[in-house]
N, C-alpha and C positions, 0 to 999 in steps of 0.2 A: 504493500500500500504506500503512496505517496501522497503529500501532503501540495495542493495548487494555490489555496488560497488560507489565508494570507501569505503574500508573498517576502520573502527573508532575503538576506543575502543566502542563507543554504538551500533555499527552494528554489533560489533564483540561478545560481551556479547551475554551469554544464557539468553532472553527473555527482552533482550536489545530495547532500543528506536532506532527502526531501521528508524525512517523518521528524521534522521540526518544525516550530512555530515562533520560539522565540518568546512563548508564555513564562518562562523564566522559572518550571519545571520541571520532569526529567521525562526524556522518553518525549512525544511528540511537542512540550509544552519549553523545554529546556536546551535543544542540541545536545542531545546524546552522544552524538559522535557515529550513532551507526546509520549507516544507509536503511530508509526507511521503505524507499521505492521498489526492492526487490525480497522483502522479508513481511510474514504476516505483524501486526501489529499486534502487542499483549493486552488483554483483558483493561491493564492497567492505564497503557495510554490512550484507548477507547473512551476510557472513564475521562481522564483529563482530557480529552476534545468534545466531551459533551459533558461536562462539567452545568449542573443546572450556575445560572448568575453570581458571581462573585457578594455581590449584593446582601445576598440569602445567605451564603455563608456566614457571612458576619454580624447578622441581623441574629441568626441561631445563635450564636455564638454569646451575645448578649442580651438573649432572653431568658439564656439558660435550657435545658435539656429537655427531652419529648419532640416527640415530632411536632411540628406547626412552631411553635413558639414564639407565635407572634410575630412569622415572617408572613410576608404574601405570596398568594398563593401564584405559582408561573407554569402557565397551560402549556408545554409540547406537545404536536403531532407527531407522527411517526409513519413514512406512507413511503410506495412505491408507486413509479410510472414507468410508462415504454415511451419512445421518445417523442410517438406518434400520442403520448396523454394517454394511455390505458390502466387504469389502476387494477385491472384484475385479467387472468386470461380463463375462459370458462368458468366463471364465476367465482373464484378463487385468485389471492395473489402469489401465491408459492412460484408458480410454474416461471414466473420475473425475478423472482428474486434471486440470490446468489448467496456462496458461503461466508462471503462477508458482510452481505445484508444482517444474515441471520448474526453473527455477529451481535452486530451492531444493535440490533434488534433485542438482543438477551441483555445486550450492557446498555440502554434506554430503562429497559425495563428494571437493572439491577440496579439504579439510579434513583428511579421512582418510588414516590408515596402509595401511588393510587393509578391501575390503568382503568382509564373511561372507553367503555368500547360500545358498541349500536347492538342492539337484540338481533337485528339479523347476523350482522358480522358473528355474533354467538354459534347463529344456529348454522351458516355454513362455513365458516372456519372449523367446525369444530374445536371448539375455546377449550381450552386447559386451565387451570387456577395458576400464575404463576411460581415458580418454585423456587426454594433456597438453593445458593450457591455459594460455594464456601472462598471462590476467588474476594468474594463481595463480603463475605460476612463480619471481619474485624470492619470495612468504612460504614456498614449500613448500622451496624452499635455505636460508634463512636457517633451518627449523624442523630441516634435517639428514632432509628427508624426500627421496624421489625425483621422477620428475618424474611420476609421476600413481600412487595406490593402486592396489594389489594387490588381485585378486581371490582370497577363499578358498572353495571350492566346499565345501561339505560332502554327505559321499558315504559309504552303506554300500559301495554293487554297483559302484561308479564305471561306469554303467550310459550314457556319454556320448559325444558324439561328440570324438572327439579332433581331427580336421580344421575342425571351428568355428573361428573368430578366435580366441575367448578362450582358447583354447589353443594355436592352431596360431602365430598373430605378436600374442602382445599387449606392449605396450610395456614393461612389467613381468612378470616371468614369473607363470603362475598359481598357486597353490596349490590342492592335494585334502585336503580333512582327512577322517581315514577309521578305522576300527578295527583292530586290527591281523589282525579274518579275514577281511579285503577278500579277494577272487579274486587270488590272482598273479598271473594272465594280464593282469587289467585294470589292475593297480598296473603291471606292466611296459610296456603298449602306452601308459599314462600318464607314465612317466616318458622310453620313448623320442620319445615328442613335446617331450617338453621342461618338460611339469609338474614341479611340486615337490610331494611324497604324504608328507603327515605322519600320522604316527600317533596319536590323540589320543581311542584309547577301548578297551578290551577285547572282545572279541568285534567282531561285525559294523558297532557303534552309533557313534557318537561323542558320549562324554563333553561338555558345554559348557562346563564348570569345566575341564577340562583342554585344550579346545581355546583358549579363551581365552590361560590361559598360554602354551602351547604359543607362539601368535605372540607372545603380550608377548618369550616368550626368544630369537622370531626379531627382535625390535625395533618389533613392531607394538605401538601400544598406545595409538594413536588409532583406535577401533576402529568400524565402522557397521555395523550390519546391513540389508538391504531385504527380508528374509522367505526364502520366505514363510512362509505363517503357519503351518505346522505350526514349522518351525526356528523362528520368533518363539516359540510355545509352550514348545519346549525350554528357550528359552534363559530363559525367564520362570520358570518349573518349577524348573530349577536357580539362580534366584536370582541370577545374574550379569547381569542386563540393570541399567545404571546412568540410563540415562534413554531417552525416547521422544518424538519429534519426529512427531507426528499430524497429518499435512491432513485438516479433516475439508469433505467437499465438500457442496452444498446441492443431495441429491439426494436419491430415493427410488427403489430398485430393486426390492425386495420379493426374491420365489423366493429362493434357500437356497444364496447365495454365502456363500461363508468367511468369517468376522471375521477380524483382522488375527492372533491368534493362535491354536491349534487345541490338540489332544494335550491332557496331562495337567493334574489342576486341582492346583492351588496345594492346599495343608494350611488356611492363612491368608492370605486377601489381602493383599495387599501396597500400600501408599498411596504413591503418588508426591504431590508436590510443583509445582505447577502454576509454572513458570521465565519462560516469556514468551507473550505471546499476538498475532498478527499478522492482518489481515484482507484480503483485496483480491477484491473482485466476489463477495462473499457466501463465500467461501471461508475458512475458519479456518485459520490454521497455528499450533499449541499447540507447545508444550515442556515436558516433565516429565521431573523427575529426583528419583534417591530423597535421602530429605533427608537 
């Protein structure tokens, strides 16, 4: 993997140690010394190139311990495209992705407080509860977090199967975020499995500005989303998406898959800020956040 953006004097050298940044830590953040462009990248400098805002660190830092602690909360996405905008190939994104995606994908999530993800994205991903990893395990103690993020499902009709993993034994319990004229029956056969059904909309929908909160005040607030793209839509619409981590892969699929976000158009576009930019075997891995 090699490092494009930002550009360094070692990124910028002909045959330069490009898995530096010049972040003035070790391994992509510090000049290491080693060529970054021709070796897989460690778990650990993953971590340091998505590093949630300098900000929040120090805000944790002086609040004192537990998760939240009175930092705010900062919404990432997490999304693949083909280069032709296809966020899924047959209904699914695997078939785009790459070994480094996935990656990258485990160290998001090993980052995270809380993954927000759509009911359908549940039911044809086939969702898994996320799991401990012990690469992660002394930062996500020392961060006052647990030992692997929480799943939050967002759900009008809670329309799921409650005997899946991700509800039935997941290692953290799951969360529903859901309207408050969810079905009774289905908020009930949810919570006797063991979910946690938070309320975080009027009527059937759910609000993103308030489900947002909603976890900041359960302590979440390292937040990621993985779609799909209509809930990316949402969350775009209401303005609360703080930045977007896009693999963009080097393919072409054509026919009339979904772009990474759907539903309603913005009033005015919105400019994000282009953070870092990463490459391995013609794959892009971009960063943006709003400025």
């Amino acid at each position: 993997m090699r490092r494009l953006f930002p550009v360094t004097d070692e990124t910028a050298a002909p045959g330069g140690r490009s898995g530096t940044s010049g972040g003035g830590r070790g391994g992509p953040g510090g000049g290491g010394g080693e060529d970054g462009a021709g070796r897989e990248w460690s778990l650990a400098e993953l971590a340091a190139a998505y590093a949630y805002p300098e900000a929040e660190a120090e805000a944790e830092a002086e609040a004192g311990s537990g998760p939240g602690g009175g930092r705010e909360p900062w919404l990432r996405a997490n999304m693949v495209s083909t280069l032709d905008g296809a966020a899924q190939h047959e209904g699914r994104s695997q078939p785009i992705s790459c070994p480094a995606d996935m990656r990258i994908f485990g160290t998001l999530r090993a980052l995270a407080d809380v993954v927000l993800v759509g009911a359908e994205t549940v039911r044809q991903e086939g969702y898994r509860p996320a799991r401990a990893r012990a690469e992660f395990a002394a930062a996500r103690e020392a961060a006052g977090q647990g030992p692997a993020a929480a799943i939050a499902v967002v759900s009008a009709s809670l329309d799921l199967d409650f005997s899946l993993p991700l509800f039935a034994s997941p290692l953290v319990p799951t969360l529903i975020l859901t309207g408050s004229a969810a079905p009774p029956d289905r908020v009930a056969a949810a919570e006797a499995a063991g979910v946690r059904v938070v309320t975080a909309g009027e009527g059937a929908g759910v609000d993103p500005g308030r489900a947002v909160r909603a976890l900041a005040e359960r302590g979440y607030t390292r937040l990621l989303t993985e779609g799909g793209p209509r809930l990316l839509g949402q969350l775009v619409a209401a303005g609360v998406l703080d930045e977007l981590c896009l693999t963009v892969a080097p393919m072409l699929t054509a026919g009339d898959a979904q772009r990474i976000a759907g539903g309603p158009t913005v009033t005015l576009p919105r400019r994000f800020a282009l953070k870092s930019m990463l490459e391995e075997d013609g794959f892009l891995f971009t960063r943006y956040a709003r400025p």
